[in-house]
C-alpha angles and dihedrals in degrees: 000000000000117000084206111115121241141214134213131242088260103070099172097185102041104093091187101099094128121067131180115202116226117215131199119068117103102200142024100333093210105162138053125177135194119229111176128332087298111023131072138163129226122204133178153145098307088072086240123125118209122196109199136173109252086217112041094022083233108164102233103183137354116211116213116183108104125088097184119048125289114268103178143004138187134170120229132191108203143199127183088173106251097060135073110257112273131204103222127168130217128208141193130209145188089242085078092244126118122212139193119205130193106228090193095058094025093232143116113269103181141005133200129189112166102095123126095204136020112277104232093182144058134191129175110201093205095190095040088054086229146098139220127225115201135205135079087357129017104240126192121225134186112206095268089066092253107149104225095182153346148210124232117266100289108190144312090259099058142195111319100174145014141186137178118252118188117251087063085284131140131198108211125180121233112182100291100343132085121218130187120201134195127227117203133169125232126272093226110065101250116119086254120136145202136216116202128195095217099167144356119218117200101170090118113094094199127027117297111258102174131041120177134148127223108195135318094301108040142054130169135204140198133198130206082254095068103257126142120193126181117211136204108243098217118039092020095242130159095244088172141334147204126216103153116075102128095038101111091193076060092058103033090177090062129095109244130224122216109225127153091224150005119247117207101246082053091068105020114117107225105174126015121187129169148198120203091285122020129048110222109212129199108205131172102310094332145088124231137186122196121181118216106215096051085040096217135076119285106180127006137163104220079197116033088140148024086234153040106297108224106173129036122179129182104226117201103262100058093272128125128210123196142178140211153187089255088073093254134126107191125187114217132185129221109232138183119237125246091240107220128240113268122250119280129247114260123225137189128053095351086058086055093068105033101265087122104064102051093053092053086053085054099047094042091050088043089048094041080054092042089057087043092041113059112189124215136192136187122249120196112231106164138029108183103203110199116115135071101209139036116316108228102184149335145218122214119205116171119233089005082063121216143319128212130190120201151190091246086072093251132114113208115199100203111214131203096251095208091052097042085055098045082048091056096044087047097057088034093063091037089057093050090049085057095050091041093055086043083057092055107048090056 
């Protein structure tokens, strides 16, 4: 029997009970985008780009221009100066060609060609008015597709993941190794730029799967082997890390499995996000929350799917959703823990002897770190069942609800069904006001 928890037909607190099923994508959708507070792109296997309205699920564009699935994809507003801000978008594919899009005209900006290996990553450096391409070797763009500068060949492996650090640095992750390199402009006036290497971080003992940074002073980082490791900004330093998720001696209130061995989908950590203070980690089929101040973990699911779970976002109000190869996207809340009275204090022949005593010192230090140490768990509060196939990622968008993007070649916008319907109210009796004062004018 599964060990997953499960959730009956009346979820009260889960508002998607509406969905809109978007169509026109012919392979793996993996990717979604957000553009502004209404627009986002989907991009998948298939090569395609779609451009849809968050609200309506009217498909606005549709980018053809890759001919090899989509590896990587980022959205970037630009200004040369002279020109009104534009929202363009840039892809990567495993044709080894990058290409910007206008999603306001709908066309092709810009092609490049010249790449040795596929680019798997994308960073757009907003203040710095650039953009990075990894893979074999970490280039430097501006938005006219213009490369400015580039790093030796690295490895075969290539570049999986990278993230913006301050001081024009970035972190990118190389198999098992961290490297941090350092953007400068030239001396001389021109628009020419350097990349630095500036340090190379091997505390890793498996290849990095998850890159994601908290604030300006703080990035964290997770391997296929199940290590988390939180890194000073600034100076690159380990400040803390985490080895332990599916130790069960580790996590006393959990309910341990018996299994003769790990597999490595079963500890790899495949998406990290994080709040201001908490890192929420996706490993293996479980859900886990560390807090970064009491460097350790304060709530998980060890099952939280069937499956593998591949994307994990914090939503506002201290809920979680998450999504998973089984087909599933689950919303899960954050709660505090009832603590439990401490022991008594026990009387009669072991008080005699000062047994007693010592046990009182014990419960009153256990109850003192019951009151510092609040205890949280996750409750699930909402399973959204839709697709057929593994969920690859989400987009939450407040009011507008979520997007999802699947294996089974669909994107769902879930709706809050109590909104949607007031909405609909709402236009239906504007439209018979209207009717009603067309009446009476003739």
């Amino acid at each position: 029997k599964s060990s997953v928890q499960t959730i009956g037909e009346e979820q009260i607190q889960n508002p998607y009970t509406e969905l809109l099923v978007l169509k026109g994508h012919q392979d793996i959708v993996r990717f979604l985008v957000q553009i502004d507070d209404c627009r986002f792109a989907s991009a998948g296997d298939d090569g395609i780009i779609f451009l849809w309205n968050a609200q309506t699920g009217e498909k606005l564009h549709e980018f053809h221009g890759h001919t090899h699935k989509i590896t990587a994809i980022a959205p970037f507003s630009s200004s040369d100066g002279t020109e009104e801000e534009t929202d363009l978008i840039i892809t990567a594919s495993a044709d080894r060609t990058v290409i910007i899009w206008d999603c306001t005209s709908g066309r092709q900006v810009q092609k490049v060609s010249c790449f040795h290996s596929t680019v798997k990553c994308l960073t757009v450096l907003q203040r710095l008015n650039v953009w990075l391409s990894g893979g074999s070797d970490l280039c430097v763009w501006n938005r006219k597709l213009d490369l400015l500068c580039k790093t030796t060949h690295l490895t075969d492996a290539g570049i999986s993941a990278l993230v913006e650090l301050p001081k024009n640095c970035v972190a990118a992750a190389v198999g098992k190794e961290l490297i941090i390199f350092r953007l400068s402009a030239s001396n001389n006036g021109s628009e020419g730029w350097n990349v630095l290497e500036v340090k190379c971080l091997v505390d890793h003992q498996d290849n990095i799967s998850s890159l994601v940074c908290v604030n300006d002073l703080t990035f964290v980082t997770g391997s296929h082997v199940g290590e988390l490791i939180v890194w000073d900004a600034l100076d690159w330093t380990k400040q803390a890390s985490e080895c332990n998720f599916w130790d069960s001696s580790v996590h006393p209130d959990v309910q341990p499995e018996i299994k003769l061995s790990q597999s490595p989908n079963e500890t790899s950590v495949q998406h990290l996000t994080s709040d201001e203070e908490c890192v929420f980690a996706a490993v293996g089929k479980g859900i886990y929350v560390y807090n970064l101040q009491m460097k350790r973990v304060i709530a998980c699911q060890r099952t939280a799917h069937d499956s593998s779970v591949l994307h994990i976002e914090k939503l506002p109000n201290r809920q979680l959703i998450s999504c998973s190869e089984d087909g599933s996207v689950r919303i899960w809340e954050l709660r505090e823990k009832q603590q439990l009275p401490a022991e008594s204090v026990p009387t009669g022949f072991f008080n005699m002897w000062g047994f007693g005593r010592a046990n009182k010192q014990a419960s009153q230090a256990a109850k003192k770190m019951q009151e510092n140490t609040p205890m949280y768990f996750l409750e699930l509060v909402g399973d959204l069942i839709g697709h057929s196939s593994a969920v690859q990622m989400f987009l939450y968008f407040g009011e507008l609800g979520l997007a999802t993007c699947s294996a089974d070649h669909l994107i769902i916008l879930w709706k809050d069904g109590e909104r949607e319907s007031s909405l609909r109210s709402l236009a239906l009796f504007k439209k018979l006001a209207q009717n009603g004062d067309l009446q009476l004018k003739f």
